[in-house]
N, C-alpha and C positions, 0 to 999 in steps of 0.2 A: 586186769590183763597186764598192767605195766609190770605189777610186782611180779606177776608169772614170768615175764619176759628176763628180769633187774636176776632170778635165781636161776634158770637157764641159760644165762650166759655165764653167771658163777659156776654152775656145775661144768663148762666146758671151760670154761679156766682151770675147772680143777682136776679135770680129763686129761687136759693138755701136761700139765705138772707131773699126775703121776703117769701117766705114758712116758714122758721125757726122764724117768726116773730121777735120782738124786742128783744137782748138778753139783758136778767136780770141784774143787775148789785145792789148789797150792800154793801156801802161805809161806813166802822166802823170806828167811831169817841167817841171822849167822853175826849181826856187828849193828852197833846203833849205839850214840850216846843217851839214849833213853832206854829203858829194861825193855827190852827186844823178847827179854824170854817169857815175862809176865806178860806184856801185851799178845803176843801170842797165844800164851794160853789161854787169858779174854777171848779173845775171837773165836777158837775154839768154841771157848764154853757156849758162848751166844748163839753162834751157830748150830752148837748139838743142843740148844736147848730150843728153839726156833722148829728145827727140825727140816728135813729135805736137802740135808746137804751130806757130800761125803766129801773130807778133809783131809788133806796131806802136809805135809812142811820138808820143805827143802832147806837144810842149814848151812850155810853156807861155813866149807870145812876150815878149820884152822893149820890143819896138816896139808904143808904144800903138796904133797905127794897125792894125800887125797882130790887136793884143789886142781889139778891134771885132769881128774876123772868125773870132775862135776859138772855134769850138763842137765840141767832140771828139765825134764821133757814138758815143758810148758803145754805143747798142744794136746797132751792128754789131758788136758782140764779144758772147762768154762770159764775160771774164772782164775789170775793170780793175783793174789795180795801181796804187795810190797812190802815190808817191815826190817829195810837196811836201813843205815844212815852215817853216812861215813865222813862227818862232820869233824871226829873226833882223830877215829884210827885213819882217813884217809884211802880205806881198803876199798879198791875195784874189783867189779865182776870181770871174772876174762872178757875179754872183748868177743870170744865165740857165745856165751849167755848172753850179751848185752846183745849181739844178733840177731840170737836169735826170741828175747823177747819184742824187739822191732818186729821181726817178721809175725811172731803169732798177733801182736794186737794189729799192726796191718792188716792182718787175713782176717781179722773177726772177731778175735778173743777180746775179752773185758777185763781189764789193771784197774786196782782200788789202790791206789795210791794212800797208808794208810799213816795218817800222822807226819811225824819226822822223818818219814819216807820223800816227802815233797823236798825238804830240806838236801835229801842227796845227788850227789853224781852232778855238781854244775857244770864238769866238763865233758862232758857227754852229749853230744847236742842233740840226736835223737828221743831222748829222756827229756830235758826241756820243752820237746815241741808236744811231748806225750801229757807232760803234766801240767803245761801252760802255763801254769803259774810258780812259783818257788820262791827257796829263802836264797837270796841271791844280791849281790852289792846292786847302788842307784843308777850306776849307768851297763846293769845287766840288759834293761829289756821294759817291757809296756810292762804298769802298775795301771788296778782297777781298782776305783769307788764305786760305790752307788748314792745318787742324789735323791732327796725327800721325795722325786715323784719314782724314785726305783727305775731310774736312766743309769745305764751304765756308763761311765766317764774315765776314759784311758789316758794315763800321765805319760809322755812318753821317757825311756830314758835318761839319767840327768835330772830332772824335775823329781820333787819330792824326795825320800830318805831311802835310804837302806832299809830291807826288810828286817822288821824287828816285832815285840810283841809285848804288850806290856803283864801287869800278874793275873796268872789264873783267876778264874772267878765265873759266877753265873752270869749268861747274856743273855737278853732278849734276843732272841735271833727272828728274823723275818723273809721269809722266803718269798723267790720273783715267781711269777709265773706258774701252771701245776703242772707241775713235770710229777710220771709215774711214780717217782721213788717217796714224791711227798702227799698222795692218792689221801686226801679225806684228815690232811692235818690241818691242824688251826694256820691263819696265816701268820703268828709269831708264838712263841713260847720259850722257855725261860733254860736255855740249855746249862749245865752242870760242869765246871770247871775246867771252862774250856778259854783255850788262849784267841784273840783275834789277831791275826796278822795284818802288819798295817805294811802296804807297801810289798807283797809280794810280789815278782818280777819274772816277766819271762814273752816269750812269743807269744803267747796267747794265741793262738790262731785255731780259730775253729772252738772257741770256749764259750761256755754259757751257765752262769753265775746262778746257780739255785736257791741261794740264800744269803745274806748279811750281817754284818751287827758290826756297833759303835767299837771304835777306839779310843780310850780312855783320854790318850796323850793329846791327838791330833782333834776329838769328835767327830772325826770323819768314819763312812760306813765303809768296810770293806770286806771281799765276800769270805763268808765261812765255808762254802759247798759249791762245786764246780764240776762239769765235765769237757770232756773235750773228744770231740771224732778224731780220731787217726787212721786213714784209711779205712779198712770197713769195720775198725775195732771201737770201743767203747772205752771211755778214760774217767774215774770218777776220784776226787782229790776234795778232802777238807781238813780243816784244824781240830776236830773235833777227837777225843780218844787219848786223853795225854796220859802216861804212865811213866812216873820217875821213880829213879830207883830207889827213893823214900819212903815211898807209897806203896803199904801194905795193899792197902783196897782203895785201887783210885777212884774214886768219885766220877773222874770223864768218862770210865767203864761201865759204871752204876747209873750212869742217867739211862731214866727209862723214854729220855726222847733220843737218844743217841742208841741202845739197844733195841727200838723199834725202828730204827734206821738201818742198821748193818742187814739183816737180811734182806732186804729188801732192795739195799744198792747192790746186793750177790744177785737177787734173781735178774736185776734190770741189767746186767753188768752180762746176763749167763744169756738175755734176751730171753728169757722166762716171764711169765705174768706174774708181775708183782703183788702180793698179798694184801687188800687192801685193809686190813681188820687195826682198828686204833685202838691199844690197850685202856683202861678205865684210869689208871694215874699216868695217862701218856700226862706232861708238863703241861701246866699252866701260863699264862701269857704274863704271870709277876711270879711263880713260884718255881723252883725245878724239884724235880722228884728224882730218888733213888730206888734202885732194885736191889 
């Protein structure tokens, strides 16, 4: 009776999915000191190979005349992906975009904060309270650890470093808690070249740490995966996904514990039921695996 019950409620998950048809999803690009136009097409790819989603990209224009006329209609989606980072060029959205994505994750919408996405816009203050965390100087804002029993431990600003990060590489990552997005994975495994930020900084308010791993420099744990409520919207932010402009086939793209992630932070993000199916080389808790 149980297992009749465990498939019956799979099939109205899966009722629910395709009744709700494909959720929306627009991916904004346009400027980033890391290949902005490769990792976008990553995301694509994953998502049309995943399945269930329908994909847009907003580029953010270089022609100021066009840049007059760019208002990404956020609320026609589920779901936007972040993919700016103006670390380098400095470049802001008009302050009527920056509006109005306040107002749509306010009202409901879900922002994946994706990568060196976290690193932009520090004067922005509605963006910091969206992404809770960021790459941000030591007396921006609260830094989070996690301690060996997986207590969260907030530094407040002034204490500890500047947000930095040491070399790429594979981590053991260990996740808090089962929140949907991580439905039926091991509690650690061995993610694929991916940076840990040590000391990210910011409001934090209303954030909850989904997963960890060590810092080379400091061995202190700090989180890899985060979300944050912003009014009735959905915020979800990690390190994971790096793509430099050196990198024909980056590796962060190719973990198959990082590509069985991404749709699955779009459906929780879309308030869709998350997929719970673990691929057969999802990573091991000493090896990471590529797709």
């Amino acid at each position: 009776m149980r297992s009749k019950a465990i498939w019956a409620s799979l099939l109205v998950a899966g009722a629910a999915v395709a009744d709700a048809g494909d959720a929306r999803v627009l991916i904004v690009d346009g400027f980033s000191n890391h290949d902005w136009r490769h990792t976008t097409r990553a995301i694509q790819s994953v998502l049309h190979q995943a399945g269930g989603f329908d994909v847009a990209v907003a580029t953010f224009p270089s022609d100021p005349a066009a840049l007059e006329q760019w208002n990404p209609a956020f609320s026609d989606y589920d779901v936007v992906i972040q993919n700016c980072n103006d670390i380098q060029s400095k470049t802001q959205w008009p302050r009527r975009v920056q509006a109005a994505l306040e107002t749509y994750v306010a009202n409901g919408g879900g922002l994946y904060v994706f990568h060196s996405a976290n690193n932009a816009f520090p004067d922005w203050p509605e963006y910091n309270r969206m992404i809770g965390l960021g790459w941000r100087n030591r007396n921006f804002g609260w830094a989070i650890t996690v301690d060996g029993a997986g207590t969260e431990v907030r530094i407040p600003a002034g204490e500890g470093e500047t947000t930095g990060h040491g070399k790429r590489r594979d981590v053991r990552v260990t996740r808090l808690g089962d929140h949907p997005i991580h439905a039926g994975l091991p509690r650690q495994w061995m993610a694929a070249d991916i940076e840990v930020y040590r000391y990210a900084r910011g409001p934090a308010e209303n954030l909850t740490v989904l997963s960890h791993a060590a810092d080379e420099k400091t061995g202190l744990h700090f989180p890899t995966e985060w979300t944050v409520a912003y009014g009735k919207g959905r915020v979800y932010s990690s390190t994971f996904g790096h793509v430099w402009r050196d990198q024909t086939d980056p590796e962060g793209m190719r973990c198959a514990g990082h590509r069985t992630l991404i749709p699955r932070i779009v459906q929780w993000l879309a308030k869709r039921p998350v997929d719970p199916a673990v691929p057969a080389d999802f990573p091991s808790t000493d090896s990471a695996r590529l797709q």
